[in-house]
Each structure stands twice: as structure tokens, then as C-alpha cells.
C-alpha positions as CSV (number, residue, x, y, z in Angstrom):
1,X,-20.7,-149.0,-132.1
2,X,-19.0,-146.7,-129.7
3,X,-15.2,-147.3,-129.5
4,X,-15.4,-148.2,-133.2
5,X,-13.3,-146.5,-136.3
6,X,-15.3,-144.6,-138.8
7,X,-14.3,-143.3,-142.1
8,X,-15.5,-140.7,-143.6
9,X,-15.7,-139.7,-146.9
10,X,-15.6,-135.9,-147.5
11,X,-14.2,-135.1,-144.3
12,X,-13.1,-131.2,-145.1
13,X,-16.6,-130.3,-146.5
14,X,-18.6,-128.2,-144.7
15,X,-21.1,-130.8,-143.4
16,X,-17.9,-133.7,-143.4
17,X,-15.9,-131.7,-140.6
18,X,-19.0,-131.6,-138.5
19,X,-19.7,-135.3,-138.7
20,X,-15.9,-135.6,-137.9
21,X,-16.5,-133.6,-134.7
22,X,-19.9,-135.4,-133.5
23,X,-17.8,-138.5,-134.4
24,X,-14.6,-137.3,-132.0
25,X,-16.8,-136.2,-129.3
26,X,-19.0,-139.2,-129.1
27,X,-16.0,-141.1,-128.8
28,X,-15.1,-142.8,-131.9
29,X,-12.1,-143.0,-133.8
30,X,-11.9,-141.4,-137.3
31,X,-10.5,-141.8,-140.2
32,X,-10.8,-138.9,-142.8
33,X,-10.4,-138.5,-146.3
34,X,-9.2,-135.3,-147.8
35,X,-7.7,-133.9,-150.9
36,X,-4.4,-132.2,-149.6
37,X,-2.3,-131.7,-146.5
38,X,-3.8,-128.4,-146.0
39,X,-6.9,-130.1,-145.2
40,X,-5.3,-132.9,-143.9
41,X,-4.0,-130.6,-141.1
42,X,-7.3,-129.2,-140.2
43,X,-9.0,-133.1,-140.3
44,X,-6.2,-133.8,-137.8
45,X,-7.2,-130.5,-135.2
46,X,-10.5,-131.9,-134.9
47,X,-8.8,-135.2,-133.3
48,X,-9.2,-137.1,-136.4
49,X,-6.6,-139.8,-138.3
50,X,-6.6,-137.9,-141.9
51,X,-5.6,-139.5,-145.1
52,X,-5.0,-138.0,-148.5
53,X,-6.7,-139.8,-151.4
54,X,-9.7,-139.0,-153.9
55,X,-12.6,-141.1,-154.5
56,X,-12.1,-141.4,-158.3
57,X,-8.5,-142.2,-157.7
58,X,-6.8,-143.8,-154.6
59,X,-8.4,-143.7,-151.1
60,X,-8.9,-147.4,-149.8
61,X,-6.1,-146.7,-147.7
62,X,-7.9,-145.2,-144.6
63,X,-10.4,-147.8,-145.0
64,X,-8.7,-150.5,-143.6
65,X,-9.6,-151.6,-140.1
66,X,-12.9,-149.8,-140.1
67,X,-16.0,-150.9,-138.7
68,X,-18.7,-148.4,-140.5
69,X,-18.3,-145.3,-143.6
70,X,-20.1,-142.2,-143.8
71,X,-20.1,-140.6,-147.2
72,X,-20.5,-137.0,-147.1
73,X,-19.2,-135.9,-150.7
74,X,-20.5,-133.2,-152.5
75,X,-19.4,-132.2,-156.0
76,X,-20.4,-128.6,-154.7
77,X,-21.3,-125.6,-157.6
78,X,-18.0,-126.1,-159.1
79,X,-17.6,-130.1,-159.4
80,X,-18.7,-132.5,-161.7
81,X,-21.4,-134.2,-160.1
82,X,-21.3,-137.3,-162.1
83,X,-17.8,-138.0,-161.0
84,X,-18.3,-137.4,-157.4
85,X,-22.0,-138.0,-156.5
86,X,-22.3,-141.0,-158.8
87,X,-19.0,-142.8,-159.7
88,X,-16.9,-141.6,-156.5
89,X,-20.1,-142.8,-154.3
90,X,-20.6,-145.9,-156.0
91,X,-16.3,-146.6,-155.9
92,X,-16.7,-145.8,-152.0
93,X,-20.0,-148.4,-152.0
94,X,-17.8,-151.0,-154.2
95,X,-14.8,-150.8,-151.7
96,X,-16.6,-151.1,-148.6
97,X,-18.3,-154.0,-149.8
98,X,-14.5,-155.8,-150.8
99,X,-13.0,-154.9,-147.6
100,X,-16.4,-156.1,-145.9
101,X,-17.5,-153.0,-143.9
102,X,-21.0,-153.4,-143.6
103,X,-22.6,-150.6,-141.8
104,X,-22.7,-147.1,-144.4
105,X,-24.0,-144.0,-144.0
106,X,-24.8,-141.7,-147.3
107,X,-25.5,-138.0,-146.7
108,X,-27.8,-137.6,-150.2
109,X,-29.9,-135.0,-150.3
110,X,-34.3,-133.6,-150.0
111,X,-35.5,-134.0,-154.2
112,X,-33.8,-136.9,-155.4
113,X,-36.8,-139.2,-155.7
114,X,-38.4,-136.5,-158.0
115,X,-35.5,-134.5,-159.6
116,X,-38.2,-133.0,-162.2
117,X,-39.8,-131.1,-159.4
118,X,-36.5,-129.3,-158.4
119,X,-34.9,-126.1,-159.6
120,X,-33.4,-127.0,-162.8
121,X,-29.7,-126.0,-161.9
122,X,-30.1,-128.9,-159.2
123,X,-31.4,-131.9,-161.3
124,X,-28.0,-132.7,-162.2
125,X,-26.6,-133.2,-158.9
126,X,-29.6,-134.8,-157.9
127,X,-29.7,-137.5,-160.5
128,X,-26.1,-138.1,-159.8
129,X,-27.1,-138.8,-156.2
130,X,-29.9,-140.7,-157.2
131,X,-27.6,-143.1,-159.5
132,X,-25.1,-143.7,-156.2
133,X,-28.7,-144.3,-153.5
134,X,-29.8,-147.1,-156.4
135,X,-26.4,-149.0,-155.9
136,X,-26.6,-148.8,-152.4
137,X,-30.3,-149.9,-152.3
138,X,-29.3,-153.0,-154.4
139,X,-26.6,-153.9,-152.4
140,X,-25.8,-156.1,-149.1
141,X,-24.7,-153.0,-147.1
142,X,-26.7,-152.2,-143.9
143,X,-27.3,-148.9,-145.5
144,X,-28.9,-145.4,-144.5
145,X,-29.7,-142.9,-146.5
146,X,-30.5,-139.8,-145.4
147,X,-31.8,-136.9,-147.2
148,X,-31.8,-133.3,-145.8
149,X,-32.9,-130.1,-147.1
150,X,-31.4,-127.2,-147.8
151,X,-28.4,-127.4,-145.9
152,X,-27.4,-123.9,-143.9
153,X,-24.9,-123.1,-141.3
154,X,-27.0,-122.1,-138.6
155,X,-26.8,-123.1,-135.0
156,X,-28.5,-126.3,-134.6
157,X,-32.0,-126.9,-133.7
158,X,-32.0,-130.4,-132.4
159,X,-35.9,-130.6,-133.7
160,X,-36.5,-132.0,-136.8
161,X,-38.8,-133.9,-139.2
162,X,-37.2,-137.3,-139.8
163,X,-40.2,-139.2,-142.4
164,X,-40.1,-141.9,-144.9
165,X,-41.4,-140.7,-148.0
166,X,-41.3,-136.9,-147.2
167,X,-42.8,-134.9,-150.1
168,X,-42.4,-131.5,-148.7
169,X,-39.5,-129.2,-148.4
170,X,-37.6,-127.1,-145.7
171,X,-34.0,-126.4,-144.6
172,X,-31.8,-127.8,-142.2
173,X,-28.6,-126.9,-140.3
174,X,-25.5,-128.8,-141.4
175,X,-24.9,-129.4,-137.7
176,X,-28.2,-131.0,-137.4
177,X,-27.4,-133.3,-140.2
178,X,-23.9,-134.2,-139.0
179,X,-25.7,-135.1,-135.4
180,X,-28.6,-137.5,-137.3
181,X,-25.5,-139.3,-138.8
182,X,-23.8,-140.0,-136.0
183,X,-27.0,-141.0,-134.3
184,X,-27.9,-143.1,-136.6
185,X,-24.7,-145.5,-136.2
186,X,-26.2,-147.0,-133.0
187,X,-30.1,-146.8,-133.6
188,X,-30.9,-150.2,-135.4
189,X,-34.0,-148.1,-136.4
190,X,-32.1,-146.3,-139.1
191,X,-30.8,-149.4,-140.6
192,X,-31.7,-150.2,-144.2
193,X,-33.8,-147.4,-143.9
194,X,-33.9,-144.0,-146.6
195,X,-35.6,-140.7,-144.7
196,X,-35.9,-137.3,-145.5
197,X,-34.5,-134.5,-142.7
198,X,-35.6,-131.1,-142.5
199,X,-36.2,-128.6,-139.6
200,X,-39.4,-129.6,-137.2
201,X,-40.7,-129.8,-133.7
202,X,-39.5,-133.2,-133.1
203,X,-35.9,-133.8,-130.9
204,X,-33.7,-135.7,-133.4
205,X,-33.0,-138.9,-131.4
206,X,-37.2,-139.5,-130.9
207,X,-37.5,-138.5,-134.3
208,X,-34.8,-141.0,-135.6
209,X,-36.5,-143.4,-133.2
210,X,-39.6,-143.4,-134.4
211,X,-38.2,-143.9,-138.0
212,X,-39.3,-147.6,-139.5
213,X,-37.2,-150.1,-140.4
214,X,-37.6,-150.6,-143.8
215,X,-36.4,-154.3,-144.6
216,X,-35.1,-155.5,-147.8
């Protein structure tokens, strides 16, 4: 998909500007959605086409023309995460499928399958999620769905553990996660496939490669 426009959903958060980068740097052509021209102006540094728009109001703007979408929302410890995790995924999911994108990318997150075995200050925000990854399942996308652990800000690693059904925990650097996204645009093993990402011994294209692809 090189030469292709992206867009990407949550572009100013902390792992959305990373994907942005990767994006940039790999040689695509972005299009990102932020809240304000403060971040708008930022989106634009990285080498990025930002537009201003919300995904529970208007955003299908900087959708148009675009060949894949990345969703990397995040209601964060102050948001509601029924409005963004849930509803503002699934209005993302709805529009991509009317303006017939068909490749999307959704940066969920390690626990949503079991919720009830997570902190409890978390289940919220992973039901949420969980609501947004069954509408994706059930649709025609050609999705992914990747689900990292706990996200941190370190350098990256490039060695992970990429697994289907994943019942463990770990951590992960945001930059690692940003890199598995961009990756998994052109690896046909990541399509309509759902895998868990944490830190491991394996180097993240070999581990995306070795990922199955789960057919609907």
C-alpha cells in the first residue's frame, strides 16, 4: 500500500502521532484527525495533512480519497469511554464502510476479551473497546485488531510477542505499537486477523509474519 493516503483517527494522542510518523517516514500520505488547530499544527510538523473534526460530531471530511484508516482513539482517564471507544469507533467503522475504504486498522487494547479479569478502574474502557472490536468483527472491513499491553513511552524494542489468543500480560512501548500498525498495512498476514502485542524476543515484522490469517 505504499504511496497510499491513510487516515488516522486520534492523530495528536500519544500513540496517534507516532503512527503518523512511521506513516510519513514509510512514505505514505496522511491524513489526521485532531480536535483543534493547536494540534492541528503539530499533526502538520510531522509532514501530515491535518483536519479538525471529532468522531462523535463531524470528521468524514479527511476521509475522502483514502485508501486505509487506522483508529487510535483513546477516551484517556478523563473521557467518556463509551463515547469515544464505543460510539466514536463504531461512527469511524460506519463511515469507512459508506465511503468504501476497506482496509482498517483498530489500536484496542491487552484484556478486552476478559474485562472481569482486569483492574476494575479499567473494565469500563475495556468493554467500550470491546463493543467497537464486535462491530468490526461483524462487518465486511479487511480489519485488524491489535491489542497491546500496557502502553509506555520507552524507546522501542523492535521484539515482541505478536499471538492470537494471548492470555498473559506485559507492556509495550507506544513506538512499538505505532511500528506493528504501520506494518501491518502491507502484510496480508495481519488481515482479518485480532492479536495481542506485548514486549518479547521476537523482531516485530517475523513476529507479525508468523501471525495466522484468521478468515471469516
Amino acid at each position: 500500500m505504499k504511496n497510499s493516503t491513510i487516515f488516522v483517527a486520534g492523530a495528536h494522542g500519544g500513540t496517534g502521532q507516532l503512527i503518523v510518523r512511521e506513516l510519513v517516514q514509510a512514505g505514505y500520505k496522511v491524513h489526521g484527525l485532531v480536535r483543534s488547530e493547536e494540534q492541528a499544527a503539530a499533526i502538520k510538523e510531522l509532514g501530515a495533512v491535518p483536519f479538525i473534526g471529532d468522531l462523535n460530531g463531524v470528521f468524514s471530511e479527511g476521509m475522502k480519497g483514502v485508501d486505509a484508516v487506522i483508529c487510535a482513539v483513546g477516551a484517556g482517564a478523563s473521557g467518556n469511554p463509551e463515547e469515544v471507544d464505543h460510539l466514536g469507533t463504531v461512527r469511524l467503522i460506519e463511515q469507512s464502510m459508506l465511503d468504501g475504504i476497506e482496509r482498517f486498522i483498530l489500536i484496542s487494547s491487552l484484556g478486552t476479551l476478559a474485562p472481569h479479569k482486569m483492574p476494575s478502574l479499567l473494565k469500563p474502557y475495556l468493554m467500550a473497546k470491546r463493543r467497537a472490536e464486535r462491530v468490526l468483527e461483524e462487518s465486511k472491513l479487511n480489519h485488524t485488531i491489535i491489542r497491546p499491553g500496557g502502553l509506555t513511552n520507552d524507546p522501542p524494542t523492535g521484539r515482541v510477542t505478536a499471538a492470537v489468543g494471548f492470555s498473559g500480560s506485559g507492556r509495550i512501548s507506544r513506538d512499538d505499537v505505532a511500528k506493528a500498525a504501520v506494518l501491518a498495512l502491507a502484510l496480508p498476514q495481519t488481515e482479518r486477523c485480532e492479536f495481542e502485542l506485548v514486549e518479547g524476543d521476537t523482531p516485530l515484522a517475523e513476529a507479525l509474519q508468523s501471525l495466522r490469517t484468521a478468515s471469516k
